[in-house]
C-alpha positions as CSV (number, residue, x, y, z in Angstrom):
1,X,-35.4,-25.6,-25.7
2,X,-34.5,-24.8,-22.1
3,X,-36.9,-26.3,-19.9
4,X,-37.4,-26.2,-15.9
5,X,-36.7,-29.7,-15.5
6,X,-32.9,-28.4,-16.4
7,X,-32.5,-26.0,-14.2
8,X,-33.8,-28.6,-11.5
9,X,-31.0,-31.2,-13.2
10,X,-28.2,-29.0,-12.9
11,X,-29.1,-27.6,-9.4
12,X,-29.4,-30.5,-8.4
13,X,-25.7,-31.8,-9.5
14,X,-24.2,-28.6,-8.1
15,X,-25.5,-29.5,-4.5
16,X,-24.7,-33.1,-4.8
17,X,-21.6,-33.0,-6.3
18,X,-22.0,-36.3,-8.7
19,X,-23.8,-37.3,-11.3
20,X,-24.3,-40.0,-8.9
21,X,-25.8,-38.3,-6.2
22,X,-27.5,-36.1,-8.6
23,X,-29.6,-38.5,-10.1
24,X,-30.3,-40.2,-6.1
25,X,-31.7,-37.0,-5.7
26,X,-34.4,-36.4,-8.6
27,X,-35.1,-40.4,-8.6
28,X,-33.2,-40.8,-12.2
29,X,-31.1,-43.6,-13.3
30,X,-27.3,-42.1,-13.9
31,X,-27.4,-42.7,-17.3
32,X,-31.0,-40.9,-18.2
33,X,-29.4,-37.6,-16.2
34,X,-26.5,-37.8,-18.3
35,X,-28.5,-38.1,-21.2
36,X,-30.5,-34.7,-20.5
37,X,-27.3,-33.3,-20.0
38,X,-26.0,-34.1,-23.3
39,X,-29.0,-32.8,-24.6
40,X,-29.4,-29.6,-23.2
41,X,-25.6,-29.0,-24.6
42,X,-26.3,-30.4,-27.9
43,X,-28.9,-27.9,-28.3
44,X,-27.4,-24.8,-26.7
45,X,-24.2,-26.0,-28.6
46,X,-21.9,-25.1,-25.1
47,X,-20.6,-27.9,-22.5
48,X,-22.2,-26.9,-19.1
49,X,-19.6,-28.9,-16.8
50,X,-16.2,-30.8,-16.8
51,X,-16.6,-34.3,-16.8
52,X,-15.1,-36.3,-14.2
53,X,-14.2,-33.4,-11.9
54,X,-14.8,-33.7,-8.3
55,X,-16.5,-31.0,-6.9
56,X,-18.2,-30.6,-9.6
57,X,-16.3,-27.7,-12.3
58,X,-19.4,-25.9,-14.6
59,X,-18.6,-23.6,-17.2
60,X,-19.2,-20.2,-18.1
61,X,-22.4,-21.3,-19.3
62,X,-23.4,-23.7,-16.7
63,X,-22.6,-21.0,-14.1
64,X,-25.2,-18.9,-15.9
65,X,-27.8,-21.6,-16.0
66,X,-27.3,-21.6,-12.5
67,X,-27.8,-18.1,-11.3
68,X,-31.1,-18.2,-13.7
69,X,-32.3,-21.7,-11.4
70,X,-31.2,-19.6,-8.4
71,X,-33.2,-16.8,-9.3
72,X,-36.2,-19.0,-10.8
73,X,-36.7,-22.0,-8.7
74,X,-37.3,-20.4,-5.6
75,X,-40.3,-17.9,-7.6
76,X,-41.6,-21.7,-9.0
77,X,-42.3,-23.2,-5.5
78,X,-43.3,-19.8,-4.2
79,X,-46.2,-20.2,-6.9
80,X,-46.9,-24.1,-6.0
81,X,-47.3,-23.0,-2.6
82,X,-49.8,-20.1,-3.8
83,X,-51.6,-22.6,-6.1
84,X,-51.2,-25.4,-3.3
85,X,-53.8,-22.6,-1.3
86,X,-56.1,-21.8,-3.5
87,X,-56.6,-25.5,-4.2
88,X,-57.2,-25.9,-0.2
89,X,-55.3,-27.3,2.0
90,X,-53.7,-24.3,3.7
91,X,-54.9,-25.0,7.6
92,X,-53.7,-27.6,9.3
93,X,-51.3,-28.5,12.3
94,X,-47.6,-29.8,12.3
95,X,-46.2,-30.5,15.5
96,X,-42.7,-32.5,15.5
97,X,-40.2,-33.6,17.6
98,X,-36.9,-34.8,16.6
99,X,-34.7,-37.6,18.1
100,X,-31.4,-36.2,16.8
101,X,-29.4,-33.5,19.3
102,X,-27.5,-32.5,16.0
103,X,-30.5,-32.0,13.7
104,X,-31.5,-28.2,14.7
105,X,-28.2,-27.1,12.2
106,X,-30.9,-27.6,9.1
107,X,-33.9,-28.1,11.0
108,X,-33.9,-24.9,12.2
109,X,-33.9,-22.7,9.3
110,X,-36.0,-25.3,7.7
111,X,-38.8,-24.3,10.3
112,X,-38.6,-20.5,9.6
113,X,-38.7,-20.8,6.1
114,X,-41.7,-23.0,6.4
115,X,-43.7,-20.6,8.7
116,X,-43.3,-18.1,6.2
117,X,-44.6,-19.9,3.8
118,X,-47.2,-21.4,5.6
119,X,-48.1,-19.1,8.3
120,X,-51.6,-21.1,8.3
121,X,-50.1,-24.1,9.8
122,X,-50.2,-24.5,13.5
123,X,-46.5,-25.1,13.9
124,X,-44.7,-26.7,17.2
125,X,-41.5,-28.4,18.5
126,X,-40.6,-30.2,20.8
127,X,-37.7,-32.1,22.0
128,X,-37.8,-36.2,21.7
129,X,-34.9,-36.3,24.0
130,X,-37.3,-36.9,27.4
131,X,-40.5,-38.8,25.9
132,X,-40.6,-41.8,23.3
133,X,-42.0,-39.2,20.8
134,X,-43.0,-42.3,17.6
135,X,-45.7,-43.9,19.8
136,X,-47.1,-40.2,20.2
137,X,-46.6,-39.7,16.1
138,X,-48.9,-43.0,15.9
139,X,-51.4,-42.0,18.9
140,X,-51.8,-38.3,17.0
141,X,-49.8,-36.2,19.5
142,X,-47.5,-35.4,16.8
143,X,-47.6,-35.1,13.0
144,X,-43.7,-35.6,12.3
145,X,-40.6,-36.9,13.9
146,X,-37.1,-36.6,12.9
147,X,-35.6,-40.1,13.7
148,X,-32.6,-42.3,12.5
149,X,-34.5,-45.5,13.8
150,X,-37.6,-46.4,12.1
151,X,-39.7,-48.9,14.1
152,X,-42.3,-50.4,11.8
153,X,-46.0,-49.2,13.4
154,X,-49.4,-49.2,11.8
155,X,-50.0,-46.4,9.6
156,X,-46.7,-44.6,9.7
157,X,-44.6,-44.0,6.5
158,X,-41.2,-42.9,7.1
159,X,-39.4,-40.4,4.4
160,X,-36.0,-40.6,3.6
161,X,-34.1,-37.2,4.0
162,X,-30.6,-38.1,3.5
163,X,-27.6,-40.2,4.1
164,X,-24.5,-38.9,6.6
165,X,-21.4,-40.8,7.9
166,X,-20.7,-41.2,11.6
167,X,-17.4,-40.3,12.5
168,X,-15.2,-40.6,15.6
169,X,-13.7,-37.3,17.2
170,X,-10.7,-37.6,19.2
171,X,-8.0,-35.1,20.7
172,X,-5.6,-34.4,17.8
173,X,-2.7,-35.9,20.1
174,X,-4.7,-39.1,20.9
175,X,-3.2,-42.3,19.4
176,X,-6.0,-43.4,17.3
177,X,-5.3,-40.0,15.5
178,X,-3.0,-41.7,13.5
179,X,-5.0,-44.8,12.5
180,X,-6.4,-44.9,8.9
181,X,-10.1,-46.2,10.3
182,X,-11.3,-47.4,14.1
183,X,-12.0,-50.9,14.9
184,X,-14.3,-51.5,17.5
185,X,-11.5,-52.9,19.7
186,X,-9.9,-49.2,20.1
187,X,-12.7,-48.2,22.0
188,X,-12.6,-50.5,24.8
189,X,-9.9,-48.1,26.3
190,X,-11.7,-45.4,25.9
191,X,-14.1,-42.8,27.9
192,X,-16.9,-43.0,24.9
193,X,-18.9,-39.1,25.2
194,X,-22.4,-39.4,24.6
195,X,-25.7,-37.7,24.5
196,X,-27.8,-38.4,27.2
197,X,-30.2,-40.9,25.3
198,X,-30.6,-44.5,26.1
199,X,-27.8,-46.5,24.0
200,X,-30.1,-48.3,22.2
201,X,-31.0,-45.0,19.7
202,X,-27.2,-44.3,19.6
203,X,-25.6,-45.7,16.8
204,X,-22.3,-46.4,17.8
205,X,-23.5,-48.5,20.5
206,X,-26.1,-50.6,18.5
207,X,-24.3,-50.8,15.2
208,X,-20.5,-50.6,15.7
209,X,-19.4,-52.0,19.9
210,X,-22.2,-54.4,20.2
211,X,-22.1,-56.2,17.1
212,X,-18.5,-56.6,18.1
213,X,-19.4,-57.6,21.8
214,X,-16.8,-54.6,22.7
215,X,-17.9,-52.2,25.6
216,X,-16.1,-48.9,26.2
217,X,-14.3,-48.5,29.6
218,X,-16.4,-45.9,30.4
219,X,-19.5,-43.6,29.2
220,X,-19.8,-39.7,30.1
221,X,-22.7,-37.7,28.8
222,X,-23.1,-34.3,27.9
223,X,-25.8,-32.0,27.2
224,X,-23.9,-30.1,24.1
225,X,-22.2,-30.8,20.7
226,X,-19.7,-28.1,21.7
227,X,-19.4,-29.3,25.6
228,X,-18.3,-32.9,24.4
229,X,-15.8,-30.9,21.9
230,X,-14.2,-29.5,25.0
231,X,-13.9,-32.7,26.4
232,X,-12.5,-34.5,23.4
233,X,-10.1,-31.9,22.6
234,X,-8.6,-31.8,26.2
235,X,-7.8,-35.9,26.2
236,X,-11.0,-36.5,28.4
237,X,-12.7,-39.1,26.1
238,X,-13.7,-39.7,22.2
239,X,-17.3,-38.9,20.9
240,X,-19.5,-40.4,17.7
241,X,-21.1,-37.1,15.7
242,X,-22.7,-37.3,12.3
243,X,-20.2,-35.3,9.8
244,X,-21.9,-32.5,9.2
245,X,-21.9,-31.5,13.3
246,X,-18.3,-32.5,13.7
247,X,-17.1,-31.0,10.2
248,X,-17.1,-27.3,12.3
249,X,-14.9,-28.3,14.7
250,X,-12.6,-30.8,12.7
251,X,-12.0,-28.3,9.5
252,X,-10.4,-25.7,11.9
253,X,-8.6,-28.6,13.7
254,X,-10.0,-28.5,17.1
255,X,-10.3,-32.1,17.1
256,X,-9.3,-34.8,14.4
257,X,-12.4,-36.9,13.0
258,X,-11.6,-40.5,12.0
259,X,-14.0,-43.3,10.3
260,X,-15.3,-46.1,12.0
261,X,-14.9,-49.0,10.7
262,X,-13.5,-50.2,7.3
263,X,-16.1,-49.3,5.1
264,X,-17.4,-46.8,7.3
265,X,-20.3,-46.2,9.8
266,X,-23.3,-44.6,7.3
267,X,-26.8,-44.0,8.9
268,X,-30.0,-42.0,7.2
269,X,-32.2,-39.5,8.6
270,X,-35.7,-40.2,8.0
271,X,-38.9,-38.5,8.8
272,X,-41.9,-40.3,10.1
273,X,-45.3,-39.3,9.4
274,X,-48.8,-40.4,9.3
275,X,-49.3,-42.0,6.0
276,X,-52.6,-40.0,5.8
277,X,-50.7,-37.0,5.9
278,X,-48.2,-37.7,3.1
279,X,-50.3,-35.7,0.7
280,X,-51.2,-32.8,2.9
281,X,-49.5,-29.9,0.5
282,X,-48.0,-28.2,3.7
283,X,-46.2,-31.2,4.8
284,X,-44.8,-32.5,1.2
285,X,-43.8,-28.6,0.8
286,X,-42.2,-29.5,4.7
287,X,-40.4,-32.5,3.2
288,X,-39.0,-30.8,-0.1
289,X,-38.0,-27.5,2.0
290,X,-36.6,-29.8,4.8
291,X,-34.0,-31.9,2.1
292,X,-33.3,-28.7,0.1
293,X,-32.2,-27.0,3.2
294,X,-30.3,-29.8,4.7
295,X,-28.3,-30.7,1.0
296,X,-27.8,-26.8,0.8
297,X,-26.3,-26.3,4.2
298,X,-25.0,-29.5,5.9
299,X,-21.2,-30.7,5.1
300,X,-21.1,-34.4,3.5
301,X,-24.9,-35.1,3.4
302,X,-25.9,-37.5,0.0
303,X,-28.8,-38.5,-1.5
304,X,-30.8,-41.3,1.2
305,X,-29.5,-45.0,0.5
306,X,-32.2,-46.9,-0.2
């Protein structure tokens, strides 16, 4: 019998990709997601997908399942939220500031879906780029912030949202476009584009040059993702971007992305709350509404790490 917990399943693996990443995402072991699989199939007697296929291939009748999920799913949480009201909890305030110049890609249509949903909720944001906004999350100034560095305080619980690599752009005719990965040492050459945050919330500062005790030869900010394009597409410098901002401009070839590191530079977006807000229904329909967005439209996001 078809249930909603397979149209979640197999959702789920077409915006992840992976069984893998699939099962990361509805907190499954690999093996018990491919065993719902195999059961759904046995019973509707039709493979769904192509194993071992990268994207992910479905079949005729996966595809099917999938337009019934698309159609579905979004009336199923449209009735938690009506059911989430009636139950109480509609009022309430969320005001949130987010540490991450790149984040209003997702965060953005996350919001406007949210204050549809919840047009109850006293919604505000704000910028954490001029104020240390997680000492205001635990004073009570704010209810949520978007951060990539957790500091441990009293009473705040911080939420995974996903995983994303950090990637180094540089001008397509820049000799480190050739390399296979970037070493730390490659950098001490270089003009090294930033935002203008304090280096110690910039990860290619506090987990990549200093570990290494290498300083770029010099720093230049900018305000912009698309200003320190400009400048690393005309030979003025190289910039870190998570993958999702940089994929726009490196998929049409403005610039040329390259990994940092070996194994790569990997970082996870969490959001910080007050744990006696966790189980406001507004903010876990925030949380749910926030990854689904993000996974739907952000390039080479995965399930958190840990």
């Amino acid at each position: 019998m078809l249930e909603i917990r397979h149209l979640k399943t197999l959702h789920a693996l077409r915006e992840s990709d992976s069984l893998v990443e699939a099962a990361e995402r509805l907190h499954l072991t690999q093996s018990a997601l491919s065993h719902q699989f195999k059961e759904l199939e046995s019973q509707l007697g039709l493979p769904l997908f192509v194993r071992k296929t990268k994207p992910v291939r479905f079949t005729s009748a996966g595809l099917r399942l999938l337009q019934l999920a698309d159609s579905l799913l979004p009336q199923l949480r449209s009735a938690e939220r009506d059911l989430a009201r009636l139950s109480g909890g509609t009022a309430g305030r969320l005001h949130m500031a987010i540490e991450c110049h790149s984040c209003f890609q997702w965060l953005m249509p996350t919001i406007d879906q949210f204050r549809d949903a919840w047009p109850e909720v006293e919604l505000d944001l704000a910028s954490g780029f001029s104020f240390a906004p997680l000492p205001a999350l635990a004073r009570g100034d704010l209810d949520l912030v978007v951060t990539s560095d957790p500091v441990e305080l009293p009473g705040i619980t911080y939420v995974p949202l996903f995983t994303y690599e950090a990637l180094l752009a540089v001008a397509n005719q820049h000799p480190l476009a050739g390399k296979a990965y970037i070493v730390a040492e490659d950098l001490a050459r270089e003009t090294l584009i930033t935002y203008p945050v304090e280096r110690d919330r910039l990860d290619i500062f506090t987990r990549f040059l200093e570990p290494a005790d290498v300083e770029p030869a010099q720093i230049r900010t900018a305000e912009m993702t698309m200003m320190m394009m400009q400048l690393v597409a005309s030979g003025r410098g190289v910039c870190c971007l998570p993958n999702w901002a940089l994929h726009e401009y490196s998929s049409r070839g403005y610039v040329t992305a390259k990994r940092l590191g070996e194994k790569s530079l990997y970082a996870t977006l969490y959001a910080g709350i007050r744990t006696d807000m966790l189980d406001a229904p507004f903010m876990r329909d925030f949380l749910l509404t926030a990854k689904d967005t993000s996974f739907a439209t952000l390039e080479g996001v995965s399930a958190a790490r840990g």
